[in-house]
NUVEX-987360 format. One record per residue (C-alpha): y, z, x negated. Coordinates in steps of 0.1 Angstrom, whole numbers, plus 5000, padded with zeros to 4 digits. Layout:
% NUVEX-987360
YZX/...
***
This chain:
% NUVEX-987360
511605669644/510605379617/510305109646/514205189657/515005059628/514204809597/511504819583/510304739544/508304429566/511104279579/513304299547/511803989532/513903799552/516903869531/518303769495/519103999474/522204099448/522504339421/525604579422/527004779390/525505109380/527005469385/526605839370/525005919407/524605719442/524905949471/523905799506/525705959537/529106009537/529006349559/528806779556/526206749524/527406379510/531006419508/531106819495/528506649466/530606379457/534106589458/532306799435/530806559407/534306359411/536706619402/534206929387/531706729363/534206419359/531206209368/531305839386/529505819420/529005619446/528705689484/527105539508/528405559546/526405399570/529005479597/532605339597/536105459592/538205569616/541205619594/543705379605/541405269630/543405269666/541105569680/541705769652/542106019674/538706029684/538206219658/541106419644/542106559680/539806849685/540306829723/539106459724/535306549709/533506479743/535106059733/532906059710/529506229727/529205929750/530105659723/528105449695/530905359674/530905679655/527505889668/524005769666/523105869702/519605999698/517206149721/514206349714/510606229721/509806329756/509206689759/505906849764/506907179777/510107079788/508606849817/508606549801/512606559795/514006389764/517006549749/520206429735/521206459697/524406369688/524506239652/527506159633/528205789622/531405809602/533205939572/532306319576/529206259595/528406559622/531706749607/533806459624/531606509657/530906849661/532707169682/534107279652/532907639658/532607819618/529508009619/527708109587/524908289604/524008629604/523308829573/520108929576/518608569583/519808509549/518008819536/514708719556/514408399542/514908529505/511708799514/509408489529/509908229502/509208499475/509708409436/512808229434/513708349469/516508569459/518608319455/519108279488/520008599500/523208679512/524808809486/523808509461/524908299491/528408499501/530308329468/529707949479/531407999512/533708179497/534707909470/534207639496/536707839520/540507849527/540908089557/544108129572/544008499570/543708469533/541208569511/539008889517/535409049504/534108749530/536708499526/537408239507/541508199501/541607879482/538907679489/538507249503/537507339538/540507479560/539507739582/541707909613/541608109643/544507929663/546008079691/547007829711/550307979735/548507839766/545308019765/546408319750/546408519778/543108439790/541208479755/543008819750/541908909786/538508779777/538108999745/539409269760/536409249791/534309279763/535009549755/535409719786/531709609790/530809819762/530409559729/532409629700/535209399688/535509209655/538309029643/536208849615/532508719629/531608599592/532708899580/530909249579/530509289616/529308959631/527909129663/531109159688/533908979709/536808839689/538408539678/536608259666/536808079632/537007719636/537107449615/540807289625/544107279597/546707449603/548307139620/545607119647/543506879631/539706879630/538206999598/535906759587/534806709553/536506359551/539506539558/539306809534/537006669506/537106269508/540806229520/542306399491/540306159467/541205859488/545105949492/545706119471/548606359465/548206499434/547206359393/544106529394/542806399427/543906049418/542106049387/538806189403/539605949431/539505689410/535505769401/534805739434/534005419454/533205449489/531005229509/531205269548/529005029574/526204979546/522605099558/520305249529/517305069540/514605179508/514905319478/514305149447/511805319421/510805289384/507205339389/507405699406/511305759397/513805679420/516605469402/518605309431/518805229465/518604869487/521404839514/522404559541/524904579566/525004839596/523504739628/526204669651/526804919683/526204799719/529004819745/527405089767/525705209743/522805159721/522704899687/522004509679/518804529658/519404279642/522004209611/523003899588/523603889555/522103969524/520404319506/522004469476/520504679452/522804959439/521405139410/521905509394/522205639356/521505969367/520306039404/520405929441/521006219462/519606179498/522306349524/521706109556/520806389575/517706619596/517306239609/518006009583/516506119551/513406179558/513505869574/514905679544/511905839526/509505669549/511005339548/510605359510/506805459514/507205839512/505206019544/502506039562/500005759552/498805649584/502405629603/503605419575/500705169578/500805139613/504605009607/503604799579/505505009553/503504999517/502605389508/503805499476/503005859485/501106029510/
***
């Protein structure tokens, strides 16, 4: 993963700038990112800074890329706004290498994914509380219940399970053209013997029904740009404009290492985003210069399963011997 891309070695080749200094510097732009940075905006009045490596597809002429829901295979097959990864080969899987999608844009995954809203099952929740052990219970499901509540705004309006009022629009559309066919479907299910339930984040998850999805009311995908950066961006109302204006957003900038006061981190060192190849693929390459960004309070890591821990390595933080074999300096081990 560290030879894909650039390495602290390979850095030196590039001049560096300072930038100014915010409350907090948050680097990705996606699900975790741009939920963080909606909330220290608006809730705790504080100025941040996110970091997008991907690009923007507002006003972009494929806009619809992303906000059709029907048009989400465009961007499977397509580096302009996913990574394109593959797995290692495979041990027990014959050797195969498999694909992982990963968002690269404004709302990350969110703008990539099949927009199906699944919370998980209850008891999961529950489990996980009983193996972590002290502290644990704050991650059982009725600790957990109230954040996807407050983070929700479900069509059907708010419930025990619900949230009414929430960012992140929610629906089960009915589209005129499948109706018959999902209502036929449902109903084999039950004819088969499973129960129905007309809310599968609710108290029954187990059952056919319809789906929660993360689309607006209008038919647009869900993503967290659209419900939790847009509004800061354009806004429509006092109080988004004035938490907007806290926010500055950086797209096609690529956190390359963190930047520590002896073991604190304090900021971050970005260049530009590696170009995508036509047919997929990226330029390994980039011009230009590093700039070091730098926090008052905290950089929160939300790249990703992918990028974090891989930002963490590039800045010396892993396993000793893979960071020496790529000529990264350990910090810690």
């Amino acid at each position: 993963m560290l030879s894909r891309l650039t390495t602290s070695s390979s850095l030196r080749r590039f001049s560096s700038t300072a930038k100014g200094s915010y409350d907090y510097i948050i680097i990705g732009a996606g699900s975790a990112g741009a939920t963080i940075a909606h909330r220290l905006v608006k809730d705790a009045g504080a100025s941040v800074l996110l970091i997008e490596n991907g690009s923007s597809h507002y006003g972009s002429w494929d806009w619809w890329k992303i906000n059709m829901p029907a048009a989400l295979t465009f961007n499977l097959a397509d580096a302009k706004y996913n990574w394109d990864f593959y797995t290692v080969p495979q041990k027990h899987m014959d050797g195969r290498r498999l694909h992982q999608p990963r968002g690269r844009a404004l709302g990350g995954s969110s703008s990539l994914n099949a927009m199906a809203y699944v919370r998980g099952h209850a008891l999961d929740y529950e489990r996980w509380a009983k193996e972590i052990g002290e502290g644990g219970d704050a991650w059982s499901y009725r600790n957990i219940l109230p954040y996807y509540r407050k983070a929700q705004s479900h069509q059907a309006g708010e419930s025990t399970y619900r949230g009414g009022s929430g960012p992140l629009t929610v629906t089960q559309r009915r589209t005129k053209a499948v109706e018959a066919i999902n209502q036929a479907f449902v109903l084999a299910g039950e004819q088969a013997g499973y129960p129905r339930t007309d809310d599968m984040n609710g108290f029954q998850q187990e059952g056919f029904g319809p789906m929660d999805m993360t689309v607006t009311p209008d038919g647009k995908r869900a993503s967290t740009w659209e419900c939790y950066l847009k509004p800061l961006m354009h806004p429509q109302t006092p109080e988004d404009e004035a938490a907007g204006k806290r926010l500055k957003l950086i797209s096609n900038e690529m956190a390359v290492r963190l930047l520590f006061d002896k073991t604190k981190v304090v900021g971050v060192e970005t260049i530009a985003s590696p170009k995508p190849k036509k047919g997929g693929g990226f330029y390994s390459e980039t011009s230009g210069v590093t700039e070091k960004h730098v926090a008052k309070s905290e950089v929160i890591l939300c790249a990703g399963a992918v990028g974090s821990p891989q930002l963490l390595m590039l800045s010396g933080i892993g396993n000793a011997k893979d960071l020496e074999r790529h000529g990264v300096p350990v910090l810690l081990d």
